[in-house]
N, C-alpha and C positions, 0 to 999 in steps of 0.2 A: 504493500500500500504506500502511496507517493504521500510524503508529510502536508498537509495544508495550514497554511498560515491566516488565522482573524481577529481582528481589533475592531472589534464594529460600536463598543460601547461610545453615545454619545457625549460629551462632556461639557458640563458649563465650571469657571475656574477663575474666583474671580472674588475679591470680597464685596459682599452682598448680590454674591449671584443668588442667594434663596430668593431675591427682590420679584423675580421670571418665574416662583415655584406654582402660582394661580395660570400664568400662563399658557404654560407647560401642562399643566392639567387639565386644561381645556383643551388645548391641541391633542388629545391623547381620550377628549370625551367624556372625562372624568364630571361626574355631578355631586359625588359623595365618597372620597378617599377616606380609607383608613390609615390614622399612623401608627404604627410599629415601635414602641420605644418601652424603654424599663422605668420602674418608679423612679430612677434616682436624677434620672433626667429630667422628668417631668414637669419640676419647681425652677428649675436652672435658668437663668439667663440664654443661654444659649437656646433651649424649649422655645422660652419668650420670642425670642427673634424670628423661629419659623416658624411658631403658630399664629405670631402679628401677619405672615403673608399669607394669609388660610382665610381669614375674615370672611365672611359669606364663601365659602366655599362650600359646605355641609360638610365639612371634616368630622371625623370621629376620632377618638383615642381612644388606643389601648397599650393600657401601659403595663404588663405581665408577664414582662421578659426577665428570664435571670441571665445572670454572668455566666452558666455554661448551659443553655437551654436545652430540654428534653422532649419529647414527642406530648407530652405533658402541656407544656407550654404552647406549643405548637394549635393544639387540639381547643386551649383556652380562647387563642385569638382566632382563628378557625371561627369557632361559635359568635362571636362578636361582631365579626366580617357578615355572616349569616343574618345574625339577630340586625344589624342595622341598616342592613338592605345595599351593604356597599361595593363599589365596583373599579374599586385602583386600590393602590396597596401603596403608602409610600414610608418607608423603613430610614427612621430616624435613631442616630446612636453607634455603637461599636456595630464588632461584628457579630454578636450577639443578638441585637435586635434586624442587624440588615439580612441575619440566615435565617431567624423566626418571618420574616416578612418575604423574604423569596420563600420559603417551605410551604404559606400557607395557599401559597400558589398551586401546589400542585394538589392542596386538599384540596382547593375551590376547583379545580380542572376535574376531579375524579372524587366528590365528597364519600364514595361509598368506601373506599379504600386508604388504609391506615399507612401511616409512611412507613411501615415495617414491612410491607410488601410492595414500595415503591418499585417501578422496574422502568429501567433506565428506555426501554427500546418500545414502550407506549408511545401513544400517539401522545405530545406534549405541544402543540402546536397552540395558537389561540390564549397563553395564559392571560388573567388580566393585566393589565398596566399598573408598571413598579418603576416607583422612582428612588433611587437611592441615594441619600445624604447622613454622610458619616460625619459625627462629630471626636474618632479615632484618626489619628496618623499611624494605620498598622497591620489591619487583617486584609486591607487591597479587597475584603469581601463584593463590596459598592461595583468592581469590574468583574466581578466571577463568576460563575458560571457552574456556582455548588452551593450546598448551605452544608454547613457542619448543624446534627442534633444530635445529641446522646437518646441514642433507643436501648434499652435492656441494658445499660450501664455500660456502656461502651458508646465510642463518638463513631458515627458515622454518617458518611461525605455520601449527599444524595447530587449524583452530579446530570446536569444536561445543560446544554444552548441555550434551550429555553428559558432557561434560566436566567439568562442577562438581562438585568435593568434596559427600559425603553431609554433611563438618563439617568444620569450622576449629575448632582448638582457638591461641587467644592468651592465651599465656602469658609475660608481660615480665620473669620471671626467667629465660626463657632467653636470653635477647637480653644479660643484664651482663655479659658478657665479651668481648662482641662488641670487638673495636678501632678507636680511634678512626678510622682512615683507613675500614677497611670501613662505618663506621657514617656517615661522612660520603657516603662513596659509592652505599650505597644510601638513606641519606637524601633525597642529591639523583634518584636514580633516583623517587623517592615524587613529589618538587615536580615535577619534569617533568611525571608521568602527570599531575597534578592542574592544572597550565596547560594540557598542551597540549589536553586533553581539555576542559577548561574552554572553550578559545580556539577548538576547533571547529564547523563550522558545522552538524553535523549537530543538528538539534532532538531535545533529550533535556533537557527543565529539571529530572530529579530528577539527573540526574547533577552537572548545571551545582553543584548546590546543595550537593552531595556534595563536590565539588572543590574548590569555595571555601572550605568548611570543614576539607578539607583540608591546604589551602596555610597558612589561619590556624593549626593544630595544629600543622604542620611549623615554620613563622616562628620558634614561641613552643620547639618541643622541643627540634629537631634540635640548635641550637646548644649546650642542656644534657645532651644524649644524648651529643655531641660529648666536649665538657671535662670530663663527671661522667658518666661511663657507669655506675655502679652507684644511680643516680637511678632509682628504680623509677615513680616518677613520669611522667619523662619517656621510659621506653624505653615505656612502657607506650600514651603519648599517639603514638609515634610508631609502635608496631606497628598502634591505630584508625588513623591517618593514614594508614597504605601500604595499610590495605586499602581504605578509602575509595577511594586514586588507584586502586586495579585494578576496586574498584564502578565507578568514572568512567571509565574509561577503554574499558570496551563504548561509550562512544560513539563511541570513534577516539581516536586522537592527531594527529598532523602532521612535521611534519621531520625536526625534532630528530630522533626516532626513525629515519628513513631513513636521516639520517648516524652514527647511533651503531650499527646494526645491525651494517654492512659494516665498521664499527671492532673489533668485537668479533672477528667470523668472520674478517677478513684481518691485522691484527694484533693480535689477543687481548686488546684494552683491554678491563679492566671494564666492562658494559654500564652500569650507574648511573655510574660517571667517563666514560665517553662523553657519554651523555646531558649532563652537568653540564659539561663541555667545551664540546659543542656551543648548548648552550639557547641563552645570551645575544646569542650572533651572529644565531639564527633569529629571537630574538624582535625586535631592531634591523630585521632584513629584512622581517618580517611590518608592525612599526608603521610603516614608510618606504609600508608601500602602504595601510595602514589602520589611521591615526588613531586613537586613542581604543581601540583594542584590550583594551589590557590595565588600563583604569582603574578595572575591578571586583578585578580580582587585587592591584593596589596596595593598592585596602583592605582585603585581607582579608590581607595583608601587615603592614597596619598605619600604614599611610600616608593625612596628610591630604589628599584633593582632590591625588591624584597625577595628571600626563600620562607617558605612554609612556616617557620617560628616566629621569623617577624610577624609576620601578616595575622596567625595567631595571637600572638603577644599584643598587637595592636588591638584585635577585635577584644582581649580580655581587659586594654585598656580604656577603651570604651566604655563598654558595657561596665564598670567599676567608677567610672567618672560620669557615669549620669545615676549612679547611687543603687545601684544593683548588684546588693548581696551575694558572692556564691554560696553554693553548698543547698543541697534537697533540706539537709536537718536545720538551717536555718530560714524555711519556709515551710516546717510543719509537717515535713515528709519523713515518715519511720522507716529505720530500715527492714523493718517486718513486713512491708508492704511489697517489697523488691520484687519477688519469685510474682507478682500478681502484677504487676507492670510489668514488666519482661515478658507475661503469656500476652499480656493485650497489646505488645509494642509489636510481639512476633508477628501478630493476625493483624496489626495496618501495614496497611499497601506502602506506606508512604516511603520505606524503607528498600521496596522494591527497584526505585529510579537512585538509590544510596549510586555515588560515585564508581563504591567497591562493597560487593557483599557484606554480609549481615547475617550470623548467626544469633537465636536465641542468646547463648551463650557471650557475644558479642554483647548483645544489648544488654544482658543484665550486669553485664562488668561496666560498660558507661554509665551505668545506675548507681554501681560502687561505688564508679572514680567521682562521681558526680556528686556525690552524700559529701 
């Protein structure tokens, strides 16, 4: 099969692009959207800002999303969508609320069937209209083309086409209030997408292209996103960054991801502090078997004629200067739990497109090193 290459996601990028969000919802037929967003957004400033361009819209909210949403959740807003007779979908918030608002997509396409028996090769044509506006610099969700849910306690990537937002609206005045812990967190969730996706062997060079200029935006923002979050500048560089890592990241990721998945679903670590937890260990483990890895990421890091330890060593001094702890037992993770991450890292896929294989045995020692 010959590789095909698509970017089709629409994009507005711009502060006070929400200003075009009534618009937009009329161009797309919209007479009563529902929003997608979690309680903690709700009261926020940044709420305020795109519920003021909603005003006679017949918007509805629901605000019922957690930090790692389940079939559960899914099935909540589902009924709400239902119960209010609405007909767009537009997913406000991380990537937590932008996968709850693509998912209940494909309940409203097929209400009779549970997303445990989603199947990727149904007819998915016709979803309703989704708009996605992330108030994250991180999970690239807003360009993707999947939602992550935890069904039966395990995270699972319900992926189609279909799935793409009609529009992305990026707007980096919603992101200044963001905190610095959360914005380091899914900062680092953004740099993961853009190595691991980078470092994969699947051939995909516009991605390749896309990722590296990713990692470069990230190098240069995140740290000023970090210490000066009302930097319009830099939130703005680092909302293009994350969506870049979700353009890049259709061509796969790797480990990392494996191990940060079953982090999230079995003890509720933040997905981007997973990821940023686990990177540095995989990426030691990948260059022990393959040299020369990572010495395109070095320079787009910023680094002159870097080998693999630099480029490592740099990524660990990042992720340490935007105030991210190592170590699993300093975020709550037992090492009792190990043998039970290790089976659910074995069973994600994400490990499948790793650089260099990946045994069981493999991953539960980056769990070790990792602790």
């Amino acid at each position: 099969m010959q590789p095909t290459f698509s970017f089709p996601t629409p994009i507005l990028f711009a502060p006070e692009a929400r200003g075009e969000l009534r618009e937009q919802l009329g161009a797309l037929g919209s007479r009563r959207p529902l929003v997608v967003t979690d309680a903690g957004l709700a009261g926020t400033r940044a709420f305020d800002l795109m519920s003021g361009c909603l005003t006679g819209s017949g918007a509805q909210i629901c605000s019922q999303v957690r930090a790692n949403p389940t079939d559960e959740d899914v099935e909540a807003v589902f009924r709400v969508f239902d119960e209010k007779g609405c007909d767009a979908v537009i997913g406000f918030g991380g990537g937590s609320a932008l996968d709850v608002a693509k998912a209940i997509r494909l309940r409203i396409k097929h209400p009779a069937a549970s997303l445990a028996e989603f199947n990727p090769s149904a007819d998915w044509r016709g979803l309703v209209p989704f708009i996605a506006i992330p108030t994250t610099s991180g999970t690239g969700s807003e360009v993707g083309r999947s939602a992550v849910i935890i069904i039966d306690q395990r995270k699972r990537v319900l992926f189609h086409p279909a799935l793409l937002a009609n529009l992305v609206i990026l707007d980096p005045e919603l992101t200044l209030d963001l905190p610095p812990g959360l914005t380091a967190a899914t900062g680092a969730d953004a740099l993961t997408h853009c190595i691991e996706s980078y470092t994969s062997p699947v051939f995909h060079p516009l991605c390749d292209g896309i990722a590296l200029e990713g990692i470069h935006l990230i190098a240069e923002a995140l740290p000023r996103a970090v210490s000066h979050g009302r930097n319009l500048e830099a939130r703005g560089r680092m909302q293009v960054a994350a969506a870049m890592g979700g353009i890049a990241f259709q061509k796969d990721l790797g480990a990392t991801h494996s191990l940060a998945h079953p982090l999230s679903s079995l003890c509720g670590v933040h997905h981007g502090l997973a990821n940023a937890l686990c990177l540095p260990a995989v990426m030691e483990f990948n260059a022990r078997r393959k040299p020369g890895l990572y010495r395109r990421v070095g320079i787009a890091l910023g680094l002159n004629s870097p080998d693999d330890a630099a480029v490592i060593g740099a990524v660990r001094r990042l992720l340490e200067g935007i105030g991210i702890k190592p170590g699993l037992r300093a975020h709550g993770v037992d090492e009792s739990r190990i043998d039970a991450l290790a089976d659910q890292a074995l069973a994600d896929g994400c490990h499948v497109t790793n650089p260099v294989p990946v045994t069981r045995a493999d991953l539960r020692q980056l769990y070790v090193q990792t602790l």
